[in-house]
N, C-alpha and C positions, 0 to 999 in steps of 0.2 A: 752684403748678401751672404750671408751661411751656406754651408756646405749641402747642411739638409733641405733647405729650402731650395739649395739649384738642385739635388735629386729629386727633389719632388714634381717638380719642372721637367726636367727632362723625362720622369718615368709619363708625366702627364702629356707631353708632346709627344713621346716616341709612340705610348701606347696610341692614341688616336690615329697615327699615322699607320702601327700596324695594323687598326681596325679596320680601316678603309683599306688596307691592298686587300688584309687577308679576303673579304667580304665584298669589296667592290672594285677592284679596279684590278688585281690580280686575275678576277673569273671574265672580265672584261680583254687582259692584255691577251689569256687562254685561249679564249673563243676568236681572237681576231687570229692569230699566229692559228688555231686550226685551220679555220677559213684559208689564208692566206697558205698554208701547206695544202689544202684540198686544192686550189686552185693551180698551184704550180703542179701537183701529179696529175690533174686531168689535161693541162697543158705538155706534161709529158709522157702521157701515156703511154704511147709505144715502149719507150724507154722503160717504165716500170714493168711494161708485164714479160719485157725481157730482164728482168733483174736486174739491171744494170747497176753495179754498186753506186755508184756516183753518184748518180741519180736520188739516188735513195737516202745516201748520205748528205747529199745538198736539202733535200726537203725536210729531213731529223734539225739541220742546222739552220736551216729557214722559224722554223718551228722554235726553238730552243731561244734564239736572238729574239723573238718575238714575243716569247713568255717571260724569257727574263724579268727579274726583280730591277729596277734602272738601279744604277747608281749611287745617285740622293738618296733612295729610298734605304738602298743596301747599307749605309751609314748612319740610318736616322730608325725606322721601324727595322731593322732586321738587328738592329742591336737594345730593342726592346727586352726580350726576354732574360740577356744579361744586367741591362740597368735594370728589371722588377726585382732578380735577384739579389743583387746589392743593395736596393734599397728596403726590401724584406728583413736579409739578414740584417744590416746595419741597423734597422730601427727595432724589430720586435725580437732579437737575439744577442746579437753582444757586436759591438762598437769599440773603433782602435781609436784609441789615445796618447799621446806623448809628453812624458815628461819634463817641464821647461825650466824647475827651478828644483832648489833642493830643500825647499818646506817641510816635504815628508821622508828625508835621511834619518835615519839608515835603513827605513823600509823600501821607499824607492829613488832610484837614483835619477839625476837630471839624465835624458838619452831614453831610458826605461819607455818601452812603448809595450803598453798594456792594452788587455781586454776588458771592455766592463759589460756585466749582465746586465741584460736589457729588458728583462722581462720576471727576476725576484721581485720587485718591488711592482709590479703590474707595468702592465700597459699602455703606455701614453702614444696617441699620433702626433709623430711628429712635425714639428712648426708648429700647427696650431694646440699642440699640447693637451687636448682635450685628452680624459683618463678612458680607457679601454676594459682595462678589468684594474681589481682593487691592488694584488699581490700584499705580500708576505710586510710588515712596515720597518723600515731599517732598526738593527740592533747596536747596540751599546758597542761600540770595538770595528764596527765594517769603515771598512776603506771604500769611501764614495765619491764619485764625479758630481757636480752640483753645478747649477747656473749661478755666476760668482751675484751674490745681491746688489754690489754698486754696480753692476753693468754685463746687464744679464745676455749681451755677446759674448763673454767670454766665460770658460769652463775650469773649474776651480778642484781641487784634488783632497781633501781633507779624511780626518779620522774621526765618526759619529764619538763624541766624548757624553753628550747631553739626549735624551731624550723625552717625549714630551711630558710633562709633568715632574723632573729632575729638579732638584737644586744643587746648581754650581758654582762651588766656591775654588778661585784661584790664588790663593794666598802664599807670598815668600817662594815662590815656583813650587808650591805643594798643591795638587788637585783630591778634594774633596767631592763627593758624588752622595748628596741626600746623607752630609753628615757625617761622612764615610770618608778618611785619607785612603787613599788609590794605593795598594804596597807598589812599593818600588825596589829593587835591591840590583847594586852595584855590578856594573858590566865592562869593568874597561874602558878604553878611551876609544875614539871613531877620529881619522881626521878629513876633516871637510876640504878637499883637493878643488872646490870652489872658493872658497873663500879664505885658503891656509889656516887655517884655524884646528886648533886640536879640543874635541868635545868630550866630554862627560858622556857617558853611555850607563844607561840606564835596560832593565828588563820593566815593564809596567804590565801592571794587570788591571785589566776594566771587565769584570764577572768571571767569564771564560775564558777569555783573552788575553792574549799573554803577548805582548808585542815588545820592541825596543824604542827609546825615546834616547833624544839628546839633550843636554844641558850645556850652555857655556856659561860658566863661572865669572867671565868676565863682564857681563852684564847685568844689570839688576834686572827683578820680576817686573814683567812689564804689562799693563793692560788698561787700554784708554782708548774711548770710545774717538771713533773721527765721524766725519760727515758723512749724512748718508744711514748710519745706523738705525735698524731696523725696530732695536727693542731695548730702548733707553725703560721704557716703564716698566720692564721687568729685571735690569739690572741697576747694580748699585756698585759704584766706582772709589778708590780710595786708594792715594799711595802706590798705584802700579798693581793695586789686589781687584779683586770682584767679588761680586756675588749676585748669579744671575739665576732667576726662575725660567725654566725653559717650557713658555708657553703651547697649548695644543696647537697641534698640525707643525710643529717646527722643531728645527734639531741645533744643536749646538754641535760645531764643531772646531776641532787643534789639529796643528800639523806636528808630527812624532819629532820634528825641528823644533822644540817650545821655544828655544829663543829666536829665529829664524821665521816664522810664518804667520802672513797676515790672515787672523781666521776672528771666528767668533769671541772672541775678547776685544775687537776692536771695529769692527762691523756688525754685530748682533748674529742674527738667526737665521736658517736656510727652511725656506718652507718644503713641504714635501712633494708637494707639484712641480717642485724646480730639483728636484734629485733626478738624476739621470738615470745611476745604475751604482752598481756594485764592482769596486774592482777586483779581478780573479786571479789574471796573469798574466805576467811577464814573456811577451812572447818573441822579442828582440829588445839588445842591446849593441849596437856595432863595437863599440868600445867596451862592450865586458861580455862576452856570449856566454861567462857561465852563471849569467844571471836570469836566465829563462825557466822559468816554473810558477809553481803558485805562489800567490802572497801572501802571508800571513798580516 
């Protein structure tokens, strides 16, 4: 059971509950706790109409124990208002993420807990996924969360490299885009402190987009479909190269890890119904704090 689906849960059971005090059984606990105060002042009348503090303060606290919200309720509808808020924000605003592997080094680091917009790419309800409004349709370069295709529990962190109607060719670790070799020009080495390893760092550009990628040398180019793949009929496979048509409604996507990341060279396509969002920013790191800001 997912996270979103127990908030939906619980905003749906709290709200109900706070339907019925606010509206039925709150104006019910009201009306008795008056009663039950009118009754002990006419029982002490004397007493009230000589002021008597006591008096008066015992019938406020007669009263108050009687309207009270109980207990149960206090933990289940009175913490309504907060679960609607969290489940508001978290579905049609922007949603925290964590990152578990380092696929996408040197842009985000395992630890990295990110923000993704929830609402550039439109509107989806959550769990049942039905689309809300259309929004803006991913670009060529965005860093996005995605429903991973073999097993759509779990949330997948990729770089849109393809979009729809693209031809992508991955050849000798060179990325072609509609014909087009991607410029790349030399950045130093990164070294991967998960896997010891010292990488090739590369600057890449994809249109506008100016990001960093890694290369390890010590690997050949690598791309071969496994099981499960989504879009055998629009790629063609050879030698660890491709070349893939990136059909309507779907995106192709690499992790800026090219030797490192199980992405679309090896499971096919991410539909757009299963995009989540857009990631923005880095808003902790325990082990590195000066790694909080925007992402490129």
């Amino acid at each position: 059971m997912n996270f979103a689906l127990i908030l939906l849960l619980l905003v749906v059971v709290t709200g109900i509950l706070w339907c019925l005090d606010r509206f039925l059984w709150a104006p019910k606990r009201k009306a008795a706790a008056k009663a039950a105060a009118e009754q002990f002042t006419e029982a002490n009348r004397e007493a009230f109409d000589r002021a008597e503090i006591s008096v008066i303060g015992e019938a406020q606290s007669l009263y108050n124990r009687m309207a009270a919200q109980p207990k149960w309720l206090e933990y289940t509808a009175g913490l309504f208002p907060v679960i609607l808020f969290v489940f508001l924000l978290r579905s049609f605003v922007a949603e925290p993420f964590r990152i578990p592997s380092g696929s996408m080094l040197p842009t985000l680091h395992v630890g990295d807990f990110i923000l993704v917009n929830k609402f550039e790419y439109g509107l989806r309800f959550p769990v049942f996924n039905f689309e809300i409004t259309r929004g803006e349709d991913p670009k060529r370069g965005d860093i996005v969360v995605f429903k991973y295709p073999l097993d759509k529990n779990v949330d997948f962190i990729k770089r849109v490299i393809g979009v729809p109607g693209d031809e992508i060719r991955y050849v000798d670790k060179k990325l072609y885009i509609n014909g087009q070799l991607q410029p790349v020009t030399p950045d130093g080495t990164f070294f991967d402190e998960e896997t010891y390893t010292e990488l090739k760092q590369f600057d890449e550009t994809l249109g506008d987009v100016k990001h960093k990628i890694l290369e390890n040398t010590r690997v050949p180019s690598l791309a071969r479909p496994v099981n499960g793949h989504n879009g055998l009929d629009y790629c063609l496979y050879n030698m660890g190269d491709l070349v893939c048509k990136v059909p309507e409604g779907r995106y192709f996507m690499m992790g800026d890890n090219r030797d490192n990341s199980a992405d679309s060279r090896f499971w096919g396509f991410v539909p757009r119904e299963e995009i989540i969002g857009r990631a923005f920013f880095i808003w902790l790191n325990v082990g590195e704090m000066s790694r909080i800001g925007s992402i490129e």
